[in-house]
N, C-alpha and C positions, 0 to 999 in steps of 0.2 A: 444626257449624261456624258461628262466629260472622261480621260482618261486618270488621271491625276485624279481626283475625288472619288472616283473608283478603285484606283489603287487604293488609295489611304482606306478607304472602307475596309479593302481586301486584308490589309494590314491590320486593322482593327480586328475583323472578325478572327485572322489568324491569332493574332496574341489572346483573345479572350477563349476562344476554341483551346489553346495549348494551356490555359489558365484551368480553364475546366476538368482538361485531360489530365491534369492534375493533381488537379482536385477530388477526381472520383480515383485514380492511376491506385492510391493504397488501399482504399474497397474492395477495388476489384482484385488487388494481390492477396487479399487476406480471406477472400470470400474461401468458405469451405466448399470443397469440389467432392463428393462420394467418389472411392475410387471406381464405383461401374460406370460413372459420369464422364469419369478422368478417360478408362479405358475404351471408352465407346467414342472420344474424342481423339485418342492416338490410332484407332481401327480408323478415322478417317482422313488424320495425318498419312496413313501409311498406303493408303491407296491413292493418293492423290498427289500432286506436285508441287504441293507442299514441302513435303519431305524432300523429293528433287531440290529442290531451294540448294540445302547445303551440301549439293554434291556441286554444281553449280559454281557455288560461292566459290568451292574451295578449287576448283580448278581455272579459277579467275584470278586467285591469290597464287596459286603457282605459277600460272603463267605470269604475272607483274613480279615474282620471284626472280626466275627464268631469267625473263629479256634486262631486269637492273646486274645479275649476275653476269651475266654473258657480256652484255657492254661492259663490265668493268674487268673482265679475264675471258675469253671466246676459248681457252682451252677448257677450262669447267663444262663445256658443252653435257658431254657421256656421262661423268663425275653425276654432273647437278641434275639430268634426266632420272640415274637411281637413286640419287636421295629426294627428289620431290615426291617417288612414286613410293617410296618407304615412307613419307611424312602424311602422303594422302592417306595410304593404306590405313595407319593408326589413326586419322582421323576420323575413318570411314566407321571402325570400331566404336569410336569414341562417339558414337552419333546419336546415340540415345537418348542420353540428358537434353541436346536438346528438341530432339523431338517431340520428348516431355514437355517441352514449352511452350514447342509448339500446339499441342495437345491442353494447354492449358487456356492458352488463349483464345482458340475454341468452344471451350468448354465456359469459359465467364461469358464467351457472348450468344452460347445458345446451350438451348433445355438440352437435359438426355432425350427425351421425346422428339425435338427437334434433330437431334444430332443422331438418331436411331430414323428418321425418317430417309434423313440426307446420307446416311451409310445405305440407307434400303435402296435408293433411286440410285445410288452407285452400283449396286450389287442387279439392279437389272441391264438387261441386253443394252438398252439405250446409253443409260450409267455407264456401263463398260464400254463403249463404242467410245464415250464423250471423254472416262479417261485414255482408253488410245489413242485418242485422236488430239490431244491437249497440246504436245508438243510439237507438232506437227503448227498447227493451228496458231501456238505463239512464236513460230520461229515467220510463222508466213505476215501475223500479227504486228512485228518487228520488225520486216521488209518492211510492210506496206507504209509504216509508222514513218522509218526511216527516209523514204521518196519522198511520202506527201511535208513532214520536218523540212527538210533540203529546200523545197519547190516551194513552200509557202513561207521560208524562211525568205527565200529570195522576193519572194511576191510582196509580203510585210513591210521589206525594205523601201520596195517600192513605191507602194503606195503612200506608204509615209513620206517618202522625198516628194511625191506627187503632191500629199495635202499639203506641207510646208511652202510648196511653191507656188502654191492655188492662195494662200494666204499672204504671198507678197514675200518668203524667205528666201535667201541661196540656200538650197538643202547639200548638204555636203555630198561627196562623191567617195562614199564606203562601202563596203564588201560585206555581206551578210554574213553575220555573227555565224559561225561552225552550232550547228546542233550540240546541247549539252551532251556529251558521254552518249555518243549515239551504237556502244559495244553494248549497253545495260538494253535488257531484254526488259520489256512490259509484264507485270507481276498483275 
């Protein structure tokens, strides 16, 4: 298997996969949800990190707020700290609806029955350990991500100049691509 007829494969399956996801995308928006289906789907938005999501986001968005302000006036410093923490604030409020989304999209892709199990295994000892320990666990998740990206970014490179030159090529002499947006945590 080469690497090129694999990509194109890759590329195939992606466009017919996104064809699909398409295809089914207004089914699955139109499907009727019971609201105890709905509500047993936001009970496990709300216990999980899920929900975390958009506290997350929004303080990623402030900070690329922040640092384009500040480069462009460093006196705004104090200014632009109370007004991100009054923009968060209302956000924070405002967070319902989509949690409701989030609750939805759970809810198309599992029963109440399934989704009353998966609240039950959370509401036990072990459940509750697994959600305390989530954060923890993707921030360590993120490190490890991060090293082994770095290290095997560097390695890739290498071994690629290695096989171009085991084939008779001058393999150029370049620097390993930087990890895509190595600040995005593993979801």
């Amino acid at each position: 298997m080469t690497f090129l007829p694999t990509l194109r494969r890759l590329a195939a399956a992606l466009v017919l996969s996104g064809a699909a996801l398409l295809a089914t995308a207004p089914a699955n928006a139109q499907q009727e949800i019971s609201p105890e289906h709905l509500a047993k789907a936001r009970e496990y938005v709300d216990m999980t990190d899920s929900a975390q999501l958009y506290e997350r986001t929004l303080v990623e968005m402030g900070l690329r707020v922040m640092r384009l302000m500040i480069q462009e006036d460093p006196s705004l410093r104090d200014p632009l700290i109370n007004a991100l923490q009054t923009v968060y604030d209302s956000y924070l409020e405002d967070r319902g609806s989509l949690y409701d989304q989030f609750a939805r999209i759970y809810a198309v892709r599992f029963s109440l029955e399934e989704l009353e199990e998966i609240v039950g295994f959370y509401s036990t000892p072990v459940g509750e350990k697994l959600l305390g320990e989530n954060a923890g666990i993707n921030e360590d998740l993120q490190l490890a991500l991060g090293v082994w990206s770095r290290n095997t970014g560097n390695e890739f490179l290498s071994r690629v100049r290695q096989e171009l030159r085991n084939q008779g090529y001058n393999a150029p002499a370049v620097e390993a691509p930087a990890a895509e947006d190595e600040e995005a945590a593993p979801q």
